[in-house]
C-alpha positions, 0 to 999 in steps of 0.5 A: 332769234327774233325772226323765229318769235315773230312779234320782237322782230315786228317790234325791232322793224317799227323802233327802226321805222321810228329811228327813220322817221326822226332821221327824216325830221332832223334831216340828218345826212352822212358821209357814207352809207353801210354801217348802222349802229355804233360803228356808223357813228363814223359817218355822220357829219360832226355838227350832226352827231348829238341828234345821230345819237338821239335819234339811236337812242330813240329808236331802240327805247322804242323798239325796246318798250314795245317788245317790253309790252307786246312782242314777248311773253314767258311761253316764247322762251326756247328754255 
């Protein structure tokens, strides 16, 4: 659905670009690769775990404020 709209999936695509970037800061580091989200909560080195959910955390207030304020308005609605 947020393919169709356009601006929700630019939004979604630069909260994961700032998810990646904190990623990258914090150095974080899993055990496996696949899995996002919570099911790959799994992979993450224990010791790693708080700045894991921090930086989820992160990326989807980001994604979420920014489709808040740009990616959405009352005419996109398929309803």
């Amino acid at each position: 659905m947020t393919l169709r709209l356009g601006k929700p999936f630019i939004m979604s695509m630069i909260g994961g670009g700032v998810g990646g970037f904190f990623s990258s800061l914090f150095q974080l580091k899993a055990t496996g690769l696949g899995l996002t989200g919570i099911p790959g909560t799994l992979l993450y080195l224990n010791e790693q775990l708080p700045l894991y959910l921090l930086v989820n955390l992160t990326a989807f207030s980001t994604a979420f404020v920014l489709t808040w304020m740009f990616g959405f308005k009352k005419d996109d609605t398929l309803a």
